[in-house]
VOBA-1610 file (N, C-alpha, C; in pm, whole numbers, padded with zeros to 5 digits, always signed):
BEGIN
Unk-05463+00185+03620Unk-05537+00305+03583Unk-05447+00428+03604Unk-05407+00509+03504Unk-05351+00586+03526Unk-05412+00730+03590Unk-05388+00808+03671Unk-05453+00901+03717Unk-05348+01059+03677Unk-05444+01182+03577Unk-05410+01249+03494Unk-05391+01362+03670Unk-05275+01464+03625Unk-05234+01570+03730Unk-05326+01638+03735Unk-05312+01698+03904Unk-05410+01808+03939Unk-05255+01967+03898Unk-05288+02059+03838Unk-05257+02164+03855Unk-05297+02278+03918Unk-05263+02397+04005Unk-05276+02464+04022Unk-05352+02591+03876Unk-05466+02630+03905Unk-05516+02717+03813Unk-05528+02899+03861Unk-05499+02936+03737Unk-05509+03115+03726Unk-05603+03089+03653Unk-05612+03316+03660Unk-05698+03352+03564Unk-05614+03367+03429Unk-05659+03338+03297Unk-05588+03370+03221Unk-05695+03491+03134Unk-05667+03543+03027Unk-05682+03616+02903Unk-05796+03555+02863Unk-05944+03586+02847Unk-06054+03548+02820Unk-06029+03590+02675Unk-06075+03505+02548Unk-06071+03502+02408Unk-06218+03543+02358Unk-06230+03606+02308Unk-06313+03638+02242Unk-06437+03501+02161Unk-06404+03453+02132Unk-06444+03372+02059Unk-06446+03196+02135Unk-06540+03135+02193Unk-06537+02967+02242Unk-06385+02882+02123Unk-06340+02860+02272Unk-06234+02755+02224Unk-06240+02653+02147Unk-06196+02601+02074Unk-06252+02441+01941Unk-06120+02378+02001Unk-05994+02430+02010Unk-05896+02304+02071Unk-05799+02356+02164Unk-05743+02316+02219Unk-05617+02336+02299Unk-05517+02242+02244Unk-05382+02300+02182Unk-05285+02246+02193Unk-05193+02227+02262Unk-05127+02097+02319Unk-05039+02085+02363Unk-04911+02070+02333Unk-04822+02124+02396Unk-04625+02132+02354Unk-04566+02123+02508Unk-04536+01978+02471Unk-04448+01961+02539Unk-04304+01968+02515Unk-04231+02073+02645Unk-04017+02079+02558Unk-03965+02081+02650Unk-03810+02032+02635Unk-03715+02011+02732Unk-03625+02086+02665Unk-03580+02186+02684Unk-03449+02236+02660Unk-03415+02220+02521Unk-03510+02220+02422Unk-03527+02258+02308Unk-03524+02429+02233Unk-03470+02506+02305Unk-03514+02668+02238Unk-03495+02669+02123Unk-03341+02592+02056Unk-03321+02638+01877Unk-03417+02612+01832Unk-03530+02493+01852Unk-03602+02492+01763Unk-03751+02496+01802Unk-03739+02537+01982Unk-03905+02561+01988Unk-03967+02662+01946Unk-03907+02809+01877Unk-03997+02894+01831Unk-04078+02820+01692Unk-03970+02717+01643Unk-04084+02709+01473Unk-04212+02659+01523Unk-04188+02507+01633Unk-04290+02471+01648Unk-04410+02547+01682Unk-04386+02677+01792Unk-04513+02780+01845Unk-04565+02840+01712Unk-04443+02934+01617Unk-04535+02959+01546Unk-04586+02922+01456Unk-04543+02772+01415Unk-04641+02723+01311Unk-04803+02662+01397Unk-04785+02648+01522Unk-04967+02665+01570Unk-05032+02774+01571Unk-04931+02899+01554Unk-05004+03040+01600Unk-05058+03094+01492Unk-05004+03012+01345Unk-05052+03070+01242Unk-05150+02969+01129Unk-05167+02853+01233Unk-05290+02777+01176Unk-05405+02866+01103Unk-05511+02807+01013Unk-05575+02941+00939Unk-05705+02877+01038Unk-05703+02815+01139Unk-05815+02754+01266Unk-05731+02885+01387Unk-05808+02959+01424Unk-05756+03118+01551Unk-05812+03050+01669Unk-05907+02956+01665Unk-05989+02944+01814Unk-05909+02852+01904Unk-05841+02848+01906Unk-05741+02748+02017Unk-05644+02795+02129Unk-05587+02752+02245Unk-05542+02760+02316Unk-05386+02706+02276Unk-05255+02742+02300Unk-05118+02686+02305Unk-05086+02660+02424Unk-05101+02517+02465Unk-05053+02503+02630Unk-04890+02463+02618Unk-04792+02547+02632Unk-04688+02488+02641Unk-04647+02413+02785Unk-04589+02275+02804Unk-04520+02238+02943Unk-04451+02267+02916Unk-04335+02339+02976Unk-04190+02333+03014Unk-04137+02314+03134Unk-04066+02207+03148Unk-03981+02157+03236Unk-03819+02144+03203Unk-03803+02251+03155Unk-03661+02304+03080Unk-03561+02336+03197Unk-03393+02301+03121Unk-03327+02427+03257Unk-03237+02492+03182Unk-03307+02533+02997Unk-03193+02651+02962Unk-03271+02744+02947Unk-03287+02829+02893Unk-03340+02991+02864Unk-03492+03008+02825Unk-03472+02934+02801Unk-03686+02825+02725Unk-03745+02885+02792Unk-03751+02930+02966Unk-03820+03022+03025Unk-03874+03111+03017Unk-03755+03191+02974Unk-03733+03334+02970Unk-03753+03339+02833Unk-03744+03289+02709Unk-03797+03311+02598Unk-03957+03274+02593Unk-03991+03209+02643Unk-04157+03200+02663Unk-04251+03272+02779Unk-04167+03384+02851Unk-04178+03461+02934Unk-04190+03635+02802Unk-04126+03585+02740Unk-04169+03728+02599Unk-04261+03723+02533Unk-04294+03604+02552Unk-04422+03572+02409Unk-04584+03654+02448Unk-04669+03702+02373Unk-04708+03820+02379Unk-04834+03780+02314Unk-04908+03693+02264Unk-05009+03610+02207Unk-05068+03584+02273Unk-05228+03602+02350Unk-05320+03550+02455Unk-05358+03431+02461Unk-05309+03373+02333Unk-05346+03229+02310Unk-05242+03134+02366Unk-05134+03196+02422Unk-05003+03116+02489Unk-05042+03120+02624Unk-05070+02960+02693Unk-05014+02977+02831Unk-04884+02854+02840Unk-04840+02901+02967Unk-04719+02814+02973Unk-04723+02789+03098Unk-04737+02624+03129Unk-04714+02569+03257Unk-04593+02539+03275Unk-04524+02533+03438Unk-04403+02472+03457Unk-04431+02401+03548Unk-04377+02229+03530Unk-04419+02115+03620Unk-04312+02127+03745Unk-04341+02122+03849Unk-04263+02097+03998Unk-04146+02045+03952Unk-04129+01919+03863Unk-04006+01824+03826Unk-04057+01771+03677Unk-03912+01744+03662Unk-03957+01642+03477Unk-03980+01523+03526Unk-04087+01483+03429Unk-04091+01320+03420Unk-04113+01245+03290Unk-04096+01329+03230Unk-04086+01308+03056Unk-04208+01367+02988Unk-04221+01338+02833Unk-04359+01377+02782Unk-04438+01318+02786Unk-04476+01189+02793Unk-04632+01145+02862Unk-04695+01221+02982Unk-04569+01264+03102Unk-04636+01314+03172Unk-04706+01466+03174Unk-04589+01538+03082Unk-04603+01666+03055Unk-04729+01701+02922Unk-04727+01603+02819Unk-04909+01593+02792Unk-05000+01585+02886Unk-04986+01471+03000Unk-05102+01447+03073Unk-05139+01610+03138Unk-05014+01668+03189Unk-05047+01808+03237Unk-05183+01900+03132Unk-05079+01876+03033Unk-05136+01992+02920Unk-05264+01916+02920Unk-05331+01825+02892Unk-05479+01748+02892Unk-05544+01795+03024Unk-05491+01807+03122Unk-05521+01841+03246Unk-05590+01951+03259Unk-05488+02078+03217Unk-05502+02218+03199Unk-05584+02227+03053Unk-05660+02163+02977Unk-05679+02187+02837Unk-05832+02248+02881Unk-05905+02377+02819Unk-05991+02410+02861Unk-06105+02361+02758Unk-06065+02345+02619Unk-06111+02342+02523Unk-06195+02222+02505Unk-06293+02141+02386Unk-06363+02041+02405Unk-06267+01904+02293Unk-06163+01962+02222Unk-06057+01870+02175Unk-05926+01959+02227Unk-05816+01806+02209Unk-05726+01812+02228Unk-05555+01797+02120Unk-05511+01876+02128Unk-05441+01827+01996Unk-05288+01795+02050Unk-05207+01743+01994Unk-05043+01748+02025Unk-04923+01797+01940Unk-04869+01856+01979Unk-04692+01905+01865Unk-04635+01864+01973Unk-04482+01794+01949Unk-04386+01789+01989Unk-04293+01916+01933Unk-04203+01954+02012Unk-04122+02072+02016Unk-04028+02038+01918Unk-03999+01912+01846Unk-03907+01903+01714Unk-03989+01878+01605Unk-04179+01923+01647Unk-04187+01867+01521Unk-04291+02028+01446Unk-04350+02079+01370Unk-04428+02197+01320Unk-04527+02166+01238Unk-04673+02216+01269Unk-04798+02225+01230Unk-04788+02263+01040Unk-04851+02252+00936Unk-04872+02339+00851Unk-05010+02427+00837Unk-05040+02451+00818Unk-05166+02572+00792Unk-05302+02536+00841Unk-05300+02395+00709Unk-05470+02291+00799Unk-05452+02209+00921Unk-05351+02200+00985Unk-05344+02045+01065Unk-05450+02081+01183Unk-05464+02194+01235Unk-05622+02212+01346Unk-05719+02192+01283Unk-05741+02283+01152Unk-05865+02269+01108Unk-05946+02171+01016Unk-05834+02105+00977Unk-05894+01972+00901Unk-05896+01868+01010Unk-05841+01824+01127Unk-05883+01774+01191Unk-06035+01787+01283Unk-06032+01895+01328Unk-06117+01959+01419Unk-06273+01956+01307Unk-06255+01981+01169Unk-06361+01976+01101Unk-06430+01855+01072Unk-06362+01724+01076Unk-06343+01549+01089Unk-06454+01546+01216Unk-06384+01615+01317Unk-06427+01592+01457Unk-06613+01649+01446Unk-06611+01757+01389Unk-06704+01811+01369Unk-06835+01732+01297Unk-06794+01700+01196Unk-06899+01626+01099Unk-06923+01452+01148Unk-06839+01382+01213Unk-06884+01263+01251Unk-06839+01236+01454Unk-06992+01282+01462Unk-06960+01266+01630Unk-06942+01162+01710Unk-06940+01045+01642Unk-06894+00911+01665Unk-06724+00892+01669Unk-06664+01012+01628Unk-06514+01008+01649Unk-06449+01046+01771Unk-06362+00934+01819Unk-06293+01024+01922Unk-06161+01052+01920Unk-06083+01008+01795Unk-06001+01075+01755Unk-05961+01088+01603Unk-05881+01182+01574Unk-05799+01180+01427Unk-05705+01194+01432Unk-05620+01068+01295Unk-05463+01083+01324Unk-05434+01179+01162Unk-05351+01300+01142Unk-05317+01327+01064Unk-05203+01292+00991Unk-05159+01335+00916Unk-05050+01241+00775Unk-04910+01366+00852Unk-04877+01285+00775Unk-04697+01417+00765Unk-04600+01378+00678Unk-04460+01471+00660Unk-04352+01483+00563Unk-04279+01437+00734Unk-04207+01346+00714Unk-04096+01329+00753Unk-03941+01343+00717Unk-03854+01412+00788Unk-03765+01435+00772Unk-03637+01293+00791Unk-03578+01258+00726Unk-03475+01173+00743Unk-03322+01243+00729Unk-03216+01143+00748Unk-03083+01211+00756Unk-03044+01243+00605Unk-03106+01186+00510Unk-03120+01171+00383Unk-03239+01271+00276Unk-03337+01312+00346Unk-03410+01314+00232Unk-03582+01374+00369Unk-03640+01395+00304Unk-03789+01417+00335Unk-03892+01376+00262Unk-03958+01284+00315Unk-04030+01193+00266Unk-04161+01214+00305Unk-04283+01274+00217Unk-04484+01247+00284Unk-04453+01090+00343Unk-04509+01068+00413Unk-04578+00942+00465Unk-04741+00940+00503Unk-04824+00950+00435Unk-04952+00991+00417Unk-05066+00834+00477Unk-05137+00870+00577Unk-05210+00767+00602Unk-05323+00750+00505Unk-05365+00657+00475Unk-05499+00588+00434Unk-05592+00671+00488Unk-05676+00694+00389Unk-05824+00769+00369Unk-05959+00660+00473Unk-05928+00628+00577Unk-06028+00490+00639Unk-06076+00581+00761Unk-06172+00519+00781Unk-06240+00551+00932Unk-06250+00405+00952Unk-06208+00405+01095Unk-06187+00285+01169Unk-06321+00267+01280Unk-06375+00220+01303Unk-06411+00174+01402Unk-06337+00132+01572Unk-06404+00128+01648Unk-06332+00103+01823Unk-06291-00027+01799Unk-06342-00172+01747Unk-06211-00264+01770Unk-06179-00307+01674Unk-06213-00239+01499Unk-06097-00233+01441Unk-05965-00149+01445Unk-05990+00034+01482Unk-05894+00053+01507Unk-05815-00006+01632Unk-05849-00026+01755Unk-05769-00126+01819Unk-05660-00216+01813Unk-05722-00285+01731Unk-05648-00441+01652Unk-05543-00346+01539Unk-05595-00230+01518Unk-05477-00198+01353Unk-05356-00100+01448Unk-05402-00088+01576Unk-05267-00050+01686Unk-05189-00109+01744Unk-05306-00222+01772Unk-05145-00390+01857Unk-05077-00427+01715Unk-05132-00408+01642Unk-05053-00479+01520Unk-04967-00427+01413Unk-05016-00273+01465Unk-04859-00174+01387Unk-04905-00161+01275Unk-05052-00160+01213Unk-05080-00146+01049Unk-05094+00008+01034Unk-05101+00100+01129Unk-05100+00232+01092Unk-05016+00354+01200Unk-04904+00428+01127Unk-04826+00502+01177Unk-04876+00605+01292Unk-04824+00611+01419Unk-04888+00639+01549Unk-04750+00765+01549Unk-04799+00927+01525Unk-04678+00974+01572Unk-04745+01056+01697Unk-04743+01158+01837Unk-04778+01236+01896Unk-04843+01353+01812Unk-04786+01398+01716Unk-04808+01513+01639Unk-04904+01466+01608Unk-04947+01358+01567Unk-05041+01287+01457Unk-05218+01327+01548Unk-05202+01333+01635Unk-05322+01269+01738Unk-05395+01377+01784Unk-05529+01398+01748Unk-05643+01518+01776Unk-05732+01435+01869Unk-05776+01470+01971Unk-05859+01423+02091Unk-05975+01457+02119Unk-06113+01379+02141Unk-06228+01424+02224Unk-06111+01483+02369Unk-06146+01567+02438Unk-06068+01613+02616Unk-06093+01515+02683Unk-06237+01545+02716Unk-06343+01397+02815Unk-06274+01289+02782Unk-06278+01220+02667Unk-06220+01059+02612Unk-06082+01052+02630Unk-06010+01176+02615Unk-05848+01136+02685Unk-05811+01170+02803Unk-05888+01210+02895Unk-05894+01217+02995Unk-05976+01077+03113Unk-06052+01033+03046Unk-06182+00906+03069Unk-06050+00751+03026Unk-05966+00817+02951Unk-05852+00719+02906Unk-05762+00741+02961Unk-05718+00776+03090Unk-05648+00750+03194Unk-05496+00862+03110Unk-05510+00921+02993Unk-05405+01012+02962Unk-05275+00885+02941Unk-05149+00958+02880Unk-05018+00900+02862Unk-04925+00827+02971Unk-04885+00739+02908Unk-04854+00638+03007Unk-04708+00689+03039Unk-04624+00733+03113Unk-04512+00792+03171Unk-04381+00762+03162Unk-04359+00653+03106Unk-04246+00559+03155Unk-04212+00493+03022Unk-04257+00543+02913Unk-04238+00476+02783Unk-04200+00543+02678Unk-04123+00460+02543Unk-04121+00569+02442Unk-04287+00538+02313Unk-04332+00415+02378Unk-04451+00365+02334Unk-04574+00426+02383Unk-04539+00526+02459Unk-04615+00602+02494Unk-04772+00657+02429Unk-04744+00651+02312Unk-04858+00721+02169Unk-04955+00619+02165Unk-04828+00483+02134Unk-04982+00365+02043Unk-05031+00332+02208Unk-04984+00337+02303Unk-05066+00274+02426Unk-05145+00317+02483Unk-05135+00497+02452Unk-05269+00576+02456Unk-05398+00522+02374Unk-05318+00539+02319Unk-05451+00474+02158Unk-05551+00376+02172Unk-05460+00295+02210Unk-05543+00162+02233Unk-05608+00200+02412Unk-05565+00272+02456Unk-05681+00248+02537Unk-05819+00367+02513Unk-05723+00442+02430Unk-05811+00518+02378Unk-05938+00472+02269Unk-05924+00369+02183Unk-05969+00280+02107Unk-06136+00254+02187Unk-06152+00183+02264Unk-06292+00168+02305Unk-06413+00280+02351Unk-06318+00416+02339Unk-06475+00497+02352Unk-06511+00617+02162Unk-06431+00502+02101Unk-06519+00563+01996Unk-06443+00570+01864Unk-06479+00597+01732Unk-06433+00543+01587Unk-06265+00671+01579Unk-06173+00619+01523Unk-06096+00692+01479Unk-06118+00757+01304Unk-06022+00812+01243Unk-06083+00866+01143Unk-05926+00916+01087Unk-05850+00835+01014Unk-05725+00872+00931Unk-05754+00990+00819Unk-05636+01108+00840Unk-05664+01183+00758Unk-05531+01168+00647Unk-05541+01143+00502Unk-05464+01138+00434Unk-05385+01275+00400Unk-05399+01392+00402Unk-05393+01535+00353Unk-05239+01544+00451Unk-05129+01563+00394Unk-04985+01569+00436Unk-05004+01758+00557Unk-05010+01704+00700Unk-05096+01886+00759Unk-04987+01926+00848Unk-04867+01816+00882Unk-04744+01837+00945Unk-04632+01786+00898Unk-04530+01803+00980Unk-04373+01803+00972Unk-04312+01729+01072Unk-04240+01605+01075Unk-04166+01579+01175Unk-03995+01576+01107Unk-03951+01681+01231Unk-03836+01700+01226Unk-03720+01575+01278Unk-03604+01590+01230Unk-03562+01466+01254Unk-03412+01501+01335Unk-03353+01462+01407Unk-03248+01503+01532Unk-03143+01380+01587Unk-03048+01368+01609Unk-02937+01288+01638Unk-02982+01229+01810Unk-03052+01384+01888Unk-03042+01370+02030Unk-03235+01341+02024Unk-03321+01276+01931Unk-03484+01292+01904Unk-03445+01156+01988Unk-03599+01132+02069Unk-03585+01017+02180Unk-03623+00909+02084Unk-03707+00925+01959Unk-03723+00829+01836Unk-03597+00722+01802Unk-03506+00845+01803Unk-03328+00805+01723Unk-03289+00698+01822Unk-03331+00721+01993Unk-03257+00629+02101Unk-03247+00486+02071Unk-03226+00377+01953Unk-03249+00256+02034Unk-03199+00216+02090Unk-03088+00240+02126Unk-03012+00114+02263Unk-03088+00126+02381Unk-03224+00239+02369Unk-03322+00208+02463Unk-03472+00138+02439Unk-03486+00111+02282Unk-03610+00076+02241Unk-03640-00082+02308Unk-03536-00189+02387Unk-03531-00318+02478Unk-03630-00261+02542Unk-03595-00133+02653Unk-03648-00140+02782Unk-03794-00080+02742Unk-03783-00026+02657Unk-03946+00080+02606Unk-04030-00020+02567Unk-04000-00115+02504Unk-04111-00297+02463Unk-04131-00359+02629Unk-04045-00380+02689Unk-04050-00425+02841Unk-04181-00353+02891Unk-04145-00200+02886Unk-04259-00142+02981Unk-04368-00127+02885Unk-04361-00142+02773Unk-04521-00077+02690Unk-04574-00291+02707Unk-04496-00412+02725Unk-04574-00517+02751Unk-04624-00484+02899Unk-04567-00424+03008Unk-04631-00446+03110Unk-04792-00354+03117Unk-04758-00263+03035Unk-04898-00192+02985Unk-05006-00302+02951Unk-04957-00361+02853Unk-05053-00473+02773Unk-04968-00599+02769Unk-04981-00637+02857Unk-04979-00800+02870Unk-05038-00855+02795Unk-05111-00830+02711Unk-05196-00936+02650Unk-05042-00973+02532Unk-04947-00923+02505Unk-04863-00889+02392Unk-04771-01054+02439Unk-04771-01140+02591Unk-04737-01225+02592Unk-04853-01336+02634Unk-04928-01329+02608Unk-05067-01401+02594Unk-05151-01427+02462Unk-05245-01376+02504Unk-05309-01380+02348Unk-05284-01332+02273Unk-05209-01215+02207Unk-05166-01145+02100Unk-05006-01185+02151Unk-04964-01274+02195Unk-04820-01343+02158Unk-04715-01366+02066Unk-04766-01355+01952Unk-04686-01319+01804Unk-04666-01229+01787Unk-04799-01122+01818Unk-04727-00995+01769Unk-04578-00910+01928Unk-04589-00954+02017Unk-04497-00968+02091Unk-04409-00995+02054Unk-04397-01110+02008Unk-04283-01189+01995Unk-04236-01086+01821Unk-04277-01091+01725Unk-04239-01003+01664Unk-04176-00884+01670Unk-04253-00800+01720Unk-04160-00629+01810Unk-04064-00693+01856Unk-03991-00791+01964Unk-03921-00829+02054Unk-03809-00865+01940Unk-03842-00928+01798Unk-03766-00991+01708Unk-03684-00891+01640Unk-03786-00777+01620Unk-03757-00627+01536Unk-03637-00581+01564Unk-03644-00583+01730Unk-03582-00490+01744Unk-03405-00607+01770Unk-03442-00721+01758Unk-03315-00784+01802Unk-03232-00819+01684Unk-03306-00771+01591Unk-03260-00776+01421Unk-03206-00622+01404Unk-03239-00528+01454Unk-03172-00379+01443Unk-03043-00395+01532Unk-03053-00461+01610Unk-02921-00472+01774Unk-02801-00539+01661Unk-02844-00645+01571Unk-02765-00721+01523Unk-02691-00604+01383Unk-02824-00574+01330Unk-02760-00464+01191Unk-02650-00345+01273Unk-02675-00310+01367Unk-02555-00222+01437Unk-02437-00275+01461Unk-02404-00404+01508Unk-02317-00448+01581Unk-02336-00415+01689Unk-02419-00415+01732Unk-02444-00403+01904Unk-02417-00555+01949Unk-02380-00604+02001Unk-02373-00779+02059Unk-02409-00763+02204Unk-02363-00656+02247Unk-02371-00670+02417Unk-02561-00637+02397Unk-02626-00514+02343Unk-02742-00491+02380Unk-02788-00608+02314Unk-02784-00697+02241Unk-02846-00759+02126Unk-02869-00898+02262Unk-02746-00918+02347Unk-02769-01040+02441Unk-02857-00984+02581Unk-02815-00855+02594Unk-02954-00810+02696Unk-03082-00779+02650Unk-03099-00732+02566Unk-03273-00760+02499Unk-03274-00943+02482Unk-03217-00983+02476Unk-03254-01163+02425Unk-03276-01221+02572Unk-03205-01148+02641Unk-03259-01209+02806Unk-03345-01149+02838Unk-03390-01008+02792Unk-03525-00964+02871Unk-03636-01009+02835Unk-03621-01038+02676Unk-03723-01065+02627Unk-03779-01181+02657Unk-03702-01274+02671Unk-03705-01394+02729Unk-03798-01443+02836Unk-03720-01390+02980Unk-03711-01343+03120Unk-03893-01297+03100Unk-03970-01206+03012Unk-04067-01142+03033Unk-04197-01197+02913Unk-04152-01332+02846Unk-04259-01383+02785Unk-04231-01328+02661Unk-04195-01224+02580Unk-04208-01194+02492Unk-04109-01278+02362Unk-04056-01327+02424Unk-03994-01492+02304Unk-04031-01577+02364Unk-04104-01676+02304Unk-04153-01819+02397Unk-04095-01947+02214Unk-04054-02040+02295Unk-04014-02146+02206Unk-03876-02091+02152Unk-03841-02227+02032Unk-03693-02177+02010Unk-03700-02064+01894Unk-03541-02054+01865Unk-03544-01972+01755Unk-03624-01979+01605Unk-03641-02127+01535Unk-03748-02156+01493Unk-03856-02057+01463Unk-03916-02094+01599Unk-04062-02040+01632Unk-04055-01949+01629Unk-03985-01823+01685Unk-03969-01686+01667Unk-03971-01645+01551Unk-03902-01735+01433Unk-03879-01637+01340Unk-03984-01682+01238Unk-04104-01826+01264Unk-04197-01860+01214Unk-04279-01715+01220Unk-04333-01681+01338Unk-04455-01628+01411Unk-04361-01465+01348Unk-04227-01392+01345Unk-04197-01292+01301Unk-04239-01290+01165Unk-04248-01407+01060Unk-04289-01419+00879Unk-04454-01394+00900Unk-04522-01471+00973Unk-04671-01459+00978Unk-04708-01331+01013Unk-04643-01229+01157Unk-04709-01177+01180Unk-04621-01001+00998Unk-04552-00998+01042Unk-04477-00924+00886Unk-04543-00960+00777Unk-04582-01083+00722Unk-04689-01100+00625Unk-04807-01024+00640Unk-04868-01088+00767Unk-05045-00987+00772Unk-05005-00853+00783Unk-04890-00784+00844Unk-04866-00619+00777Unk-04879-00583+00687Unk-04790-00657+00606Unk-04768-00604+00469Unk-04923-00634+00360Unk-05035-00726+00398Unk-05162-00770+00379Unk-05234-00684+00410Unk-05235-00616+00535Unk-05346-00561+00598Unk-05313-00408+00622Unk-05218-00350+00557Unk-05139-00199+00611Unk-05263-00106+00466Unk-05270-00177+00356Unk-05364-00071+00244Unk-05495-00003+00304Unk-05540+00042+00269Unk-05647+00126+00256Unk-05756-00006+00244Unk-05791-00013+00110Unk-05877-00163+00127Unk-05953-00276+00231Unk-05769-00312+00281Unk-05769-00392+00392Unk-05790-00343+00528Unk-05807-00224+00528Unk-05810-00133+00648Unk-05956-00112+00676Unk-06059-00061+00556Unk-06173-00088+00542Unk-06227-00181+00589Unk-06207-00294+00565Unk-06283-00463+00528Unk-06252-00485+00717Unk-06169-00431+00783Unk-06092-00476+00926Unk-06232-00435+01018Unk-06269-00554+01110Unk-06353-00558+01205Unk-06285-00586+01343Unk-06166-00650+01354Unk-06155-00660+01457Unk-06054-00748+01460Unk-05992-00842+01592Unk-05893-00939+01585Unk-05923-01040+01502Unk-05885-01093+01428Unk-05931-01234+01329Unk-05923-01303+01477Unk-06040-01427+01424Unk-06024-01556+01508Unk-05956-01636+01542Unk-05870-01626+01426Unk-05738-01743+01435Unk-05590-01710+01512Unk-05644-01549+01526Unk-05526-01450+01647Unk-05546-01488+01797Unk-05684-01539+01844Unk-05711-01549+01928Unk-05690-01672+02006
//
């Protein structure tokens, strides 16, 4: 059970108008590019929200968010870093508002991304969250990647999170407060950090994909996304989250575990490619020979590519039987 930070509280700048969300920004020593992210929340055409920035920075990020002049900005600074799961959990902590929203500091809001979410939230109170769409940036090109028009249900969306059928970014994710807070907040120690919220976020209530392209993720050489010669140890700790990933949902384990030992190989990595093959090992997440791995990697990559449409997203109740 994870347990969300106590902060120290002020008085801040009373708003005129009841809060609808608090956003959170979490940054590390990001300044070139944390002003776009602030002001593309400051100029959402949704005014009723809060900007909680964390900073746990040690270049100038301070002192440039020490100018900012908007009543809608507060800015916490954590005792020590411990990454952005923890520095969300802050901002969820400190969130005064009755949703919760997220930007990462490389990534920027467009115009609707509060208010078409927050309006979702509004009209079906059975939701406890919405994931919005985005343009992603590549080294190449910028690409929409637009989710499916579906409302999910608690253990279909569940099942469409262990199984990777729908794109999980931080930016993406609008919150009941209570329900991500009641969900023990971000798990600390991961870059899986997002979908493991999710899923535990998953049992108190329907999600709700918004197709409408409402953000931007920016794309970076030093983005913790870009890291894999760390994505081994980030599967290690997001299985010790969910064990079930070498148990009953064992394929799809063993799949991620396969993913990523097929990227180790497309690099020429050999040294990481033989330490992920022992961890994975060592921790359940390859069981049987090579064979079997790459049986259970075709089955479970088939039902993706089966079950990732719109359609199939609909028709989804829950784990099939034959997963179990």
């Amino acid at each position: 059970m994870l347990v969300l930070p106590r902060i120290r509280r002020r008085a801040f700048q009373s708003l005129s108008r009841p809060l609808r969300c608090s956003v959170v920004l979490p940054t590390y020593n990001r300044l070139a590019i944390l002003p776009r992210a602030v002001q593309s929340v400051l100029t959402q055409d949704e005014q009723d929200f809060e900007l909680i920035v964390v900073d746990d920075s040690t270049d100038d990020t301070a002192q440039w968010l020490a100018r900012q002049t908007d009543p809608r900005v507060r800015v916490i600074r954590p005792e020590q870093r411990r990454g952005v799961g923890a520095a969300r959990n802050v901002g969820i902590a400190a969130a005064r508002a009755p949703v919760v929203a997220f930007v990462d500091s490389d990534d920027w809001y467009l115009p609707q991304r509060l208010s078409r979410a927050l309006d979702a939230l509004d009209r079906e109170p059975d939701l406890v969250c919405t994931l919005s769409s985005a343009r992603k940036e590549t080294p190449n090109e910028i690409r929409p990647s637009p989710l499916p028009d579906v409302k999910l249900a608690p253990q279909a969306f569940e099942w469409a999170l262990y199984c990777d059928l729908i794109g999980v970014d931080g930016t993406s994710i609008t919150v009941r407060t209570e329900a991500a807070r009641a969900a023990g907040g971000f798990f600390e120690k991961s870059r899986t950090e997002d979908r493991e919220f999710l899923i535990r976020l998953a049992p108190h209530g329907a999600a709700r994909l918004l197709p409408q392209i409402d953000w931007e993720k920016g794309w970076s050489t030093v983005s913790l996304s870009n890291d894999w010669k760390t994505a081994g140890r980030d599967l290690l700790d997001y299985a010790k989250q969910r064990p079930e990933l070498t148990t009953r949902f064992h394929k799809i384990g063993s799949y991620l575990a396969s993913k990523i030992l097929v990227y180790d190989l497309r690099r020429g990595d050999v040294a990481t490619f033989a330490a992920d093959w022992r961890a994975f090992r060592k921790a359940g997440l390859l069981q049987g020979g090579v064979g079997r791995i790459w049986r259970e990697h075709r089955e479970v990559r088939k039902y993706r590519r089966a079950n990732s449409n719109r359609e199939a997203l609909m028709r989804l109740s829950g784990v099939p039987a034959d997963w179990v």
